[in-house]
C-alpha positions in Angstrom: -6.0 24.0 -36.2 -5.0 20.9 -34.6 -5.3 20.0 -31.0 -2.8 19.1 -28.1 -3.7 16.1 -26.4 -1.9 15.6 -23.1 -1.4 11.8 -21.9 -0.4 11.4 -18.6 2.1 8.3 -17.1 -1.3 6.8 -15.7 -3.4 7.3 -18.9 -1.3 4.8 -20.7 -4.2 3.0 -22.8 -4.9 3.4 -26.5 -9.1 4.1 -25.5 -8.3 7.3 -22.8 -10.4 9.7 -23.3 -7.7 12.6 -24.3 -7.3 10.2 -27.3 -11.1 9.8 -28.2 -11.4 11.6 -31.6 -8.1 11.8 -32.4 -6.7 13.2 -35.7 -3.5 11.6 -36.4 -2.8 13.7 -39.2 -2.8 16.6 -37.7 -3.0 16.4 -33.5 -0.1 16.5 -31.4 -0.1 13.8 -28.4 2.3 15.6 -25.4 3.9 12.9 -23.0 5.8 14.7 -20.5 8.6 13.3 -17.6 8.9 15.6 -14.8 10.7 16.1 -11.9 8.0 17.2 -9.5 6.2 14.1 -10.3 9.0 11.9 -9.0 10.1 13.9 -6.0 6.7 15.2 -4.6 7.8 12.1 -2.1 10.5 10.0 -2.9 9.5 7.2 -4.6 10.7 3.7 -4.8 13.1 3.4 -7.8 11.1 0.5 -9.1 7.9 2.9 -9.2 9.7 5.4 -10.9 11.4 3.1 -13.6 7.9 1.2 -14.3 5.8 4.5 -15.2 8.6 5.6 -16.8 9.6 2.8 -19.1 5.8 2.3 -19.6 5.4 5.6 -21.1 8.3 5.8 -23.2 7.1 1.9 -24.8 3.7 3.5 -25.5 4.9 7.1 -26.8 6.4 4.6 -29.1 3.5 2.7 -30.1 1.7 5.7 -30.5 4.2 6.0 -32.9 4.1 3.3 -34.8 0.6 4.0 -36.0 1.2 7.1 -37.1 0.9 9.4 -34.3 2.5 12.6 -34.1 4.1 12.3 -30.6 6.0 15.3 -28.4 7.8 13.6 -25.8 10.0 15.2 -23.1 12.4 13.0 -21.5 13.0 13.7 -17.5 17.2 14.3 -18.5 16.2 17.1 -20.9 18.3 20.2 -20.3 15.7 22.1 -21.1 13.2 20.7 -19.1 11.2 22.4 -16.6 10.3 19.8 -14.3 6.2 20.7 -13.9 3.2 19.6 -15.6 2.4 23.2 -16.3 5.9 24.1 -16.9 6.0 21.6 -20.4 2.8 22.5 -21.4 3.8 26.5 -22.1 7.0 25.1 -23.7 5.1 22.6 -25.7 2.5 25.5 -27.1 5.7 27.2 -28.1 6.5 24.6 -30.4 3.2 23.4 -32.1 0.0 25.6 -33.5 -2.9 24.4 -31.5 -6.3 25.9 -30.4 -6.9 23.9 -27.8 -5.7 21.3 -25.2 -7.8 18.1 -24.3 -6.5 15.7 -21.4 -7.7 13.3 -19.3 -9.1 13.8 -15.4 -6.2 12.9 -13.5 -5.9 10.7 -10.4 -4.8 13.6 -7.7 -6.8 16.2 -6.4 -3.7 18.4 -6.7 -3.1 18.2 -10.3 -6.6 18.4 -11.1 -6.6 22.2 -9.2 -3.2 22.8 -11.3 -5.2 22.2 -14.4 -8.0 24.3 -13.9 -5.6 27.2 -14.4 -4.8 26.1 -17.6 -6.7 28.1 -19.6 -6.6 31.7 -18.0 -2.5 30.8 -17.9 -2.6 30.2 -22.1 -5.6 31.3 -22.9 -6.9 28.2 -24.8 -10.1 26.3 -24.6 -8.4 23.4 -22.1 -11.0 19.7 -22.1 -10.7 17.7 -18.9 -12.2 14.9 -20.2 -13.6 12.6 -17.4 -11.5 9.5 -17.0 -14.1 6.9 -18.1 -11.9 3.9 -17.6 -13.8 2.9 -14.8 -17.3 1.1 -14.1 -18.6 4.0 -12.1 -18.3 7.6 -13.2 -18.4 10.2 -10.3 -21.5 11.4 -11.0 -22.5 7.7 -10.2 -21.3 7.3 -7.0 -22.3 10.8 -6.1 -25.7 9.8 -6.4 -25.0 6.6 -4.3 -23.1 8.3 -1.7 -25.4 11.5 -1.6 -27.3 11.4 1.8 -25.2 9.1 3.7 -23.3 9.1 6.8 -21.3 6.8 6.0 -20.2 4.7 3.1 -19.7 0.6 2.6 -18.5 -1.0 0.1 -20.7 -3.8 0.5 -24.0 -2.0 -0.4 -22.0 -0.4 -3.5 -20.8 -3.4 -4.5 -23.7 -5.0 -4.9 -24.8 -2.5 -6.6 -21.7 -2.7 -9.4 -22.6 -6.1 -9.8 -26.6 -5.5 -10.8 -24.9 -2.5 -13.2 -22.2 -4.8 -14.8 -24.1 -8.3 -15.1 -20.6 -9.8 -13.7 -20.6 -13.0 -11.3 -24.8 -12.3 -12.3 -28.1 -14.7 -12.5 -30.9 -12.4 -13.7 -31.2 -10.0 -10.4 -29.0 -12.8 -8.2 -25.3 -13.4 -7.7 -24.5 -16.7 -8.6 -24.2 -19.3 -5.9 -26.4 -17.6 -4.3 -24.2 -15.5 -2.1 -22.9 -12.1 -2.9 -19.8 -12.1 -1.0 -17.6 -15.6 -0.4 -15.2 -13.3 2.2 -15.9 -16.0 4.9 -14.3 -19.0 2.8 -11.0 -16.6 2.1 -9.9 -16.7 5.8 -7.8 -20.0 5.7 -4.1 -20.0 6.9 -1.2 -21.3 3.6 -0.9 -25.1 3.8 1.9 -26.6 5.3 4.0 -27.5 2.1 2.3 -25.1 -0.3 4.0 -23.8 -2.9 2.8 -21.2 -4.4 3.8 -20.4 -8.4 6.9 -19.1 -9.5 5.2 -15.5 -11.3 5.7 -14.4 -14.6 8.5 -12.1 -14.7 10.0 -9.3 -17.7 14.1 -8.9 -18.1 13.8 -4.8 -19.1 14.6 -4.7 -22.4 17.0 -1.6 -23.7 14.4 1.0 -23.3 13.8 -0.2 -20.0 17.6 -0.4 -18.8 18.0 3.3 -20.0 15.6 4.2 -17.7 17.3 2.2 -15.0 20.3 3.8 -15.9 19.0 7.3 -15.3 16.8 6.3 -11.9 20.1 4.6 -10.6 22.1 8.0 -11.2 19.2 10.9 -10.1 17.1 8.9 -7.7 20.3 6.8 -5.6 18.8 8.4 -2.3 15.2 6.9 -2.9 14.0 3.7 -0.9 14.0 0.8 -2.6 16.2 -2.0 -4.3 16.4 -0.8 -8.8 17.4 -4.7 -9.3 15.8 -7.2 -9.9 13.3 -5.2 -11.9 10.6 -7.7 -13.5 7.6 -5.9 -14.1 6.1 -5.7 -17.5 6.3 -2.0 -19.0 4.0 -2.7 -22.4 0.5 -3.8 -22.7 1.1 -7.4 -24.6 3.2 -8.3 -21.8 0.8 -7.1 -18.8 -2.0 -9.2 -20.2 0.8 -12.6 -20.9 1.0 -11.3 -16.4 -3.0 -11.6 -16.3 -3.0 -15.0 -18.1 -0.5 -16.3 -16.1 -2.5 -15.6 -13.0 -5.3 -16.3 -14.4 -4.5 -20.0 -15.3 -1.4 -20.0 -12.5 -2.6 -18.6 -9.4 -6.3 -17.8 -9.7 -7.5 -20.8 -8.3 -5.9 -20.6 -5.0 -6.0 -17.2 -4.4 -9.1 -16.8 -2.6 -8.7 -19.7 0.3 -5.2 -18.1 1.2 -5.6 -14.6 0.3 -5.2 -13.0 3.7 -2.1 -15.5 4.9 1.5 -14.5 4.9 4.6 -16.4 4.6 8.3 -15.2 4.7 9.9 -15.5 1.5 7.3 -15.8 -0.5 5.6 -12.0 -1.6 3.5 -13.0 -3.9 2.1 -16.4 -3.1 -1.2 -16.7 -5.2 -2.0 -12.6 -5.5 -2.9 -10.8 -8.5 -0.4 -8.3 -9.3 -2.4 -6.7 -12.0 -3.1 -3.7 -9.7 0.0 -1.5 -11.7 -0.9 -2.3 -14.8 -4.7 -1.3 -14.1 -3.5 1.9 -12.1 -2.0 3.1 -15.2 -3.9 1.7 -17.9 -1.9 -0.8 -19.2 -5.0 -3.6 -18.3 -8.5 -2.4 -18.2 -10.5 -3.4 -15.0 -13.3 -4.7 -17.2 -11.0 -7.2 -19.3 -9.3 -8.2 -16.1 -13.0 -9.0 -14.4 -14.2 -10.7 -17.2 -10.9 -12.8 -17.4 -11.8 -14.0 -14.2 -15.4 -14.8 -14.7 -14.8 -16.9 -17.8 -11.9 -19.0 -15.4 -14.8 -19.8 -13.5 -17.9 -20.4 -16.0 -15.4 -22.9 -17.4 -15.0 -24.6 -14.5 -10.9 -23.8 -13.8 -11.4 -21.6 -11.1 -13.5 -21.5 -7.8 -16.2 -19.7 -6.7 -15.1 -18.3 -4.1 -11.8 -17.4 -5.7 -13.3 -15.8 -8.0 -15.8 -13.1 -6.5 -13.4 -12.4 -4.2 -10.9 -11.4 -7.1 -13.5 -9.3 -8.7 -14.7 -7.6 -5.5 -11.6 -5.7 -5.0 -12.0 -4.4 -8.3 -15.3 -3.7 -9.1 -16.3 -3.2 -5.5 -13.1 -2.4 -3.5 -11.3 -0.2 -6.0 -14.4 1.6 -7.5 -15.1 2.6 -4.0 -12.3 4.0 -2.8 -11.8 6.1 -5.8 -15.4 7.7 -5.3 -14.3 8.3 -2.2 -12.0 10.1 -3.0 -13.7 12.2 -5.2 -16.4 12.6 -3.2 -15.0 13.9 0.0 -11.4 15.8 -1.5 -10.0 17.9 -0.7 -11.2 18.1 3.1 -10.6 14.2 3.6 -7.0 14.1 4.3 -6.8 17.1 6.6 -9.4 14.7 8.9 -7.4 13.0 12.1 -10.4 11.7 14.4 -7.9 9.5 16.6 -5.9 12.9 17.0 -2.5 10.8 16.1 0.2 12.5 16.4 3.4 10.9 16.4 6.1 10.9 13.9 6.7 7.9 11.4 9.4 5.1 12.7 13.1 5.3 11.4 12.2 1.1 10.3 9.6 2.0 7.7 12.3 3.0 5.7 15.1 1.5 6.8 13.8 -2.3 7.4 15.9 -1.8 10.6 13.7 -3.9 13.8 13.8 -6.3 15.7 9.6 -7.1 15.1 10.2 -9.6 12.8 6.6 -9.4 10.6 7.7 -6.0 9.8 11.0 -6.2 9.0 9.7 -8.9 6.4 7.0 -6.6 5.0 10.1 -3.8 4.3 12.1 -5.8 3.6 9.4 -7.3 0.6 8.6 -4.0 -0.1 11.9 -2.5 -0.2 13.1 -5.5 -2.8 9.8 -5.6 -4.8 7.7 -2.3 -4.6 4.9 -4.2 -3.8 3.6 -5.7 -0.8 0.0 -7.6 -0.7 -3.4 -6.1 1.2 -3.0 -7.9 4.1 1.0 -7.3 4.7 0.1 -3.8 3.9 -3.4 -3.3 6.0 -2.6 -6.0 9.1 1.1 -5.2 9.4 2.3 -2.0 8.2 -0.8 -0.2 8.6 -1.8 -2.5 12.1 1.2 -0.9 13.4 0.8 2.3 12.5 -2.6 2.4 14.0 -2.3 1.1 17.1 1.2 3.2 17.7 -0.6 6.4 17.1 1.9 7.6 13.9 0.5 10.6 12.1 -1.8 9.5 9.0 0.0 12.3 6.9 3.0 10.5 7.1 1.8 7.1 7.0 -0.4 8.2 3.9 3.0 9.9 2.3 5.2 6.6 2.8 2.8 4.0 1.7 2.4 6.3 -1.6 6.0 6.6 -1.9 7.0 2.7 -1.5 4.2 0.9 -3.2 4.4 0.4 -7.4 0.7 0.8 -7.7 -0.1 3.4 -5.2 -1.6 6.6 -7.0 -3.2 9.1 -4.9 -6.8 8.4 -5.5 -6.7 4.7 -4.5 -3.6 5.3 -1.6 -5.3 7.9 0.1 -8.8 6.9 1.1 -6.9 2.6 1.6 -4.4 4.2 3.8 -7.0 7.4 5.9 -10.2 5.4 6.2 -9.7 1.8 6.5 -5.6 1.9 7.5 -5.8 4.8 9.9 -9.2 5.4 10.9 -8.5 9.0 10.5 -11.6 9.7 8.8 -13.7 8.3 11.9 -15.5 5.4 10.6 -16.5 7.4 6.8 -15.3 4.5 5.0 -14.5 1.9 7.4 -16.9 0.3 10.3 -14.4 -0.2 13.0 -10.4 0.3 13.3 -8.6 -2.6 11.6 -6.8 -3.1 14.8 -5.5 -6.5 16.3 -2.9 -8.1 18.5 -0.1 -10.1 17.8 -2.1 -13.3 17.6 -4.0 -12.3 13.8 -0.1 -12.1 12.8 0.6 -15.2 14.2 -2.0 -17.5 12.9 -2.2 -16.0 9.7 1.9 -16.0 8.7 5.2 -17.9 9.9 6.4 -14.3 10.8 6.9 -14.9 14.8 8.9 -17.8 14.7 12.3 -16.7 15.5 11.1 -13.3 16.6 12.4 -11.7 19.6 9.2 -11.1 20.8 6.2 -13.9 21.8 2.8 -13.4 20.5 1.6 -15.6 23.0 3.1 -13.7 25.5 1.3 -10.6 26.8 2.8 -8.2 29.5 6.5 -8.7 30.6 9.9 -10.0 29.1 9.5 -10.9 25.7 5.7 -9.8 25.0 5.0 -9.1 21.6 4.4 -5.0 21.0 1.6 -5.4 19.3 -0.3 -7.0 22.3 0.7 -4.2 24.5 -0.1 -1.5 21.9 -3.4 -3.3 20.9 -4.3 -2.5 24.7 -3.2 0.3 24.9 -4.9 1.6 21.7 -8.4 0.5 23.0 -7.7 2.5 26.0 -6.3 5.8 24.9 -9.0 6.0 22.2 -12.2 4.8 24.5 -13.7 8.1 23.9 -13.9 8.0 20.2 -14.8 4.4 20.2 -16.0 3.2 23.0 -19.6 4.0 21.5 -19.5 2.1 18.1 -21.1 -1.3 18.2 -18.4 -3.2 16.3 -15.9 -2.4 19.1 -17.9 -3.8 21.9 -16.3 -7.0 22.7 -12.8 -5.3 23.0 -14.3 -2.8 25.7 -16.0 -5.3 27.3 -12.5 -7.6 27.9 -10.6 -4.6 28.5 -12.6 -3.1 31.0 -13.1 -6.3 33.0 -9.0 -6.8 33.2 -7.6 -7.0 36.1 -6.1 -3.3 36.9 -2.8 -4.3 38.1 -2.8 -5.9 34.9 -4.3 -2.9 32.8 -1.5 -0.9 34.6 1.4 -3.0 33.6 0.0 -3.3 29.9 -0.1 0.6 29.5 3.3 1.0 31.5 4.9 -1.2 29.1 3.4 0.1 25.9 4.4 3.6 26.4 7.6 2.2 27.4 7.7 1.0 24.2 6.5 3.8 22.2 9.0 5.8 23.9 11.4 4.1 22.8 10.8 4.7 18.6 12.1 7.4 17.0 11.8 8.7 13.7 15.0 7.6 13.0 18.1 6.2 14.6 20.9 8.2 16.5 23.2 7.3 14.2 21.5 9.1 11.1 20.4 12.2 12.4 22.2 15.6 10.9 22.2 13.3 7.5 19.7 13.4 4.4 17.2 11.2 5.2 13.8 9.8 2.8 11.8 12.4 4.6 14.4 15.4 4.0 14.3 14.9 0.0 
C-alpha cells in the first residue's frame, strides 16, 4: 500500500526528508492550509501570503513531475482548520499504511504529532529534518555538560565540520571571526542597491485576495508584496545579493538609515526558513564570491557566520532546552507590550521607523530588530512572552525554532545568560551613531536627565539599577556598575524619577482603542 507523505509550509524543498524515497506512482504527498497555523498569533499578511503562495507554486511543481498531490486550500468549506484535523480527513480519502513527515520547526507541533499514531493507528515517521549542517544529536553532544552555550566555540566548530571559509585546520586570513571590521557607521552619500523584487503572479494575487478578505485585522501592509514564492526566483534574489550587495554588507551591517530597510542585507533568511534556498548552497554562494576575488573578507565570513554559526545555534538551542526554555524569566519582567509595537504610533522616532519598516515590509534587519525593538523591550521591562509572540507574528522569516531562542536569550535575557554573555542593553547614543534615526526626534540622545532626554538613556539607567542583583555579578557588566555606582545620587535620583515616569506613562494600548478588537485579542 502506498504511503502519505505530509509536507509542511516550511518543508518546501524537493530533498525534505518526508520526500526521500518517494514513489510517485503510488504515494500521496498531503499539503495542508490551516487556520490554526495562521491565527495561533496574528500574523503579518505578507507572512501569511508568502508561505501560502509558496506552497501552492510547489504543490504545483510537485505536480508537474508526476506527483500525486492532495492539497487543501485554507477557503475549503470542508476544512478543519488543524494539522491533525486534515490528516483524519485525508486517510479517509486515500489507502495508505503509513504516514512519513518531516520534524517540524515548533516544539508544539512536534508534541501534536506524537499522537498521531495511537489517534489512526498507523506506523507515523518523523523523519529528522536534515536540511541543516548540524543534526540535534550533534549539538547535543556539543552542548552536553555546559553551563552555558556560545556561538563562537560552535562556530568554529561548523567551520572545521563543513571545510567553508577553511585552510587545512585554519580559517583563512587567519582570523575566525572579522566581527570587529563590521562595526562601521553607512557612508555619507551611500546608496545602497535597489533589491530584486517579484510582481505576484495570478497564483500569488489569489492568495492576496483571500489574506485581504480573512486576515484585514492582522498587522501589516498586503501591498506592495515583492517577495519571491518559487525556488528559481529565490535563488535569481541570492544572485542578486550575491553580486549586488554582498560586497558591502559586512562594513555596514549593523548601521541603520531611515528609508532605506534593506541597505546591503541578505534577505535570503525566508527563503532558507522554508526551504526554498538551502543554507549550504547559500554559504557556498558566498565563499565562491570571495575565492574569486568579488567579495571581501570580511564580508564574507560575516555572512556565513549567521548561518552556519548564528542560525545553527539557535536552532540547537532550541531543541536542546524546549520545552522549559520559554517559561524561564530571570529579569522577572513583567510588564505588558506597548500599544506602538503594533500601531507604529510614538513619538521615539527609531522606533516608529523600525514599525513602520516592518509594518510595510515584514522584515526588519538584526540590528533594527536586536538594538531597537528588542533594546527597548529590555530595558522597559515588557514581558518576553509577549515580546517573543509579536516578533513571531510581524517578521516574514520568523518560525518558532529560530524566533524563540533570538528573541529569549540574546533579545530578552530571560534565559539568564544560557545563550547570551551579557544583556544587549544600551543607551540612546549606539542608536545615534549607528543610524540618522534621532535627527528630528523629539527626544536628544545627547541629552540625559530633564526636558527632552532621550528614554532610552533614562531606561538604560534605570535597567542597570533595578536588575543589580541579577547582574551586578557577571564580568561583562562591570563597567556599567562601576559608572553607575559612582554617579552622583541626586543625579541617580532624577534618572530613576524620570524613567518610571516614563514607563508609567506606556500603556498597552491607547485610550482611544480600548473596548475594541485589538492584535492581541484575535
Amino acid at each position: 500500500m502506498p504511503t502519505l507523505r505530509l509536507v509542511l509550509g516550511d518543508h518546501l524543498s524537493r530533498d525534505v526528508a518526508a520526500l526521500d524515497g518517494l514513489d510517485a506512482a503510488g504515494d500521496v504527498v498531503l499539503m495542508v492550509e490551516v487556520a490554526a497555523e495562521t491565527t495561533y498569533v496574528p500574523h503579518h499578511k505578507q507572512k501569511i501570503v508568502f508561505i501560502l503562495a509558496a506552497m501552492r507554486h510547489f504543490a504545483e511543481a510537485l505536480r508537474q513531475e508526476g506527483i500525486r498531490v492532495d492539497y487543501v486550500r485554507l477557503d475549503d468549506p470542508a476544512n478543519s482548520g488543524s494539522f491533525t484535523g486534515e490528516l483524519t480527513r485525508a486517510l479517509a480519502r486515500h489507502a495508505v499504511d503509513r504516514i512519513v513527515v518531516t520534524e517540524p520547526g515548533e516544539w508544539r507541533v512536534r508534541a501534536m504529532m506524537e499522537d498521531w499514531a495511537a489517534a489512526t493507528g498507523l506506523s507515523v515517521e518523523i523523519r529528522e529534518d536534515d536540511r541543516f549542517f548540524c543534526r540535534r544529536g550533534r549539538f547535543a553532544r556539543w552542548a552536553d555538560g555546559r553551563k552555558s552555550f556560545r556561538m563562537e566555540f560552535f562556530y568554529r566548530e561548523m567551520r572545521r565540520e563543513t571545510g567553508l571559509l577553511m585552510e587545512g585546520d585554519q580559517p583563512v586570513g587567519g582570523q575566525w571571526n572579522y566581527d570587529a571590521e563590521n562595526r562601521k557607521t553607512l557612508p555619507k552619500g551611500a546608496r545602497p542597491p535597489l533589491r530584486l523584487r517579484f510582481a505576484p503572479d495570478a497564483v500569488t494575487r489569489g492568495v492576496m485576495d483571500l489574506v485581504n478578505t480573512r486576515f484585514a485585522g492582522h498587522f501589516g501592509d498586503l501591498e506592495p508584496f515583492g517577495w519571491a514564492v518559487t525556488r528559481a526566483d529565490a535563488l535569481k534574489a541570492l544572485d542578486h545579493f550575491i553580486a549586488e550587495a554582498l560586497p558591502a554588507f559586512g562594513d555596514v551591517q549593523d548601521a541603520m538609515k531611515r528609508g532605506e530597510p534593506f541597505l546591503y542585507h541578505g534577505l535570503v533568511s525566508p527563503y532558507l526558513n522554508v526551504g526554498l534556498l538551502t543554507a549550504r548552497e547559500v554559504c557556498l554562494a558566498a565563499e565562491t564570491a570571495w575565492r574569486r576575488g568579488a567579495a571581501p573578507l570580511n564580508a564574507v565570513e560575516g555572512f556565513i557566520r549567521q548561518i552556519l554559526g548564528w542560525r545553527e545555534y539557535v536552532r540547537g538551542i532550541y531543541w536542546h532546552q524546549m520545552p522549559g526554555y520559554a517559561e524561564t524569566n530571570a529579569l522577572a519582567a513583567a510588564r505588558p507590550l506597548p500599544w506602538f509595537y503594533w500601531s507604529g504610533e510614538t513619538d521615539l522616532a527609531c522606533l516608529a521607523e523600525v514599525v513602520g519598516d516592518t509594518r510595510r515590509n515584514a522584515y526588519a534587519h538584526h540590528i533594527q530588530r536586536l538594538m531597537v525593538a528588542g533594546n527597548f523591550a529590555l530595558l522597559a521591562g515588557i514581558r518576553p512572552a509577549e515580546v517573543e509572540a509579536w516578533y513571531l507574528a510581524v517578521y516574514v522569516d520568523a518560525f518558532d525554532w529560530v524566533e524563540l531562542p533570538n528573541v529569549h536569550g540574546m533579545v530578552m535575557f530571560a534565559d539568564g545568560g544560557l545563550l547570551a554573555s551579557k544583556p544587549y542593553a544600551a543607551s540612546g547614543a549606539y542608536i545615534d551613531r549607528m543610524s540618522d534615526y534621532c535627527a528630528g526626534c523629539t527626544y536628544d540622545p545627547k541629552v540625559k536627565v530633564g526636558k527632552g532626554a532621550c528614554p532610552f538613556n533614562l531606561l538604560y539607567w534605570n535597567f542597570i539599577a533595578e536588575n543589580a542583583g541579577t547582574l551586578r555579578g557577571n564580568p561583562r557588566m562591570a563597567m556599567p556598575y562601576r559608572t553607575w555606582e559612582g554617579m552622583e545620587s541626586g543625579r541617580k535620583a532624577q534618572i530613576l524619577t524620570e524613567a518610571r515616569a516614563f514607563l508609567d506613562g506606556l500603556d498597552a494600548r491607547p485610550a482611544a482603542s480600548r473596548g475594541r478588537q485589538t492584535m492581541l485579542d484575535l
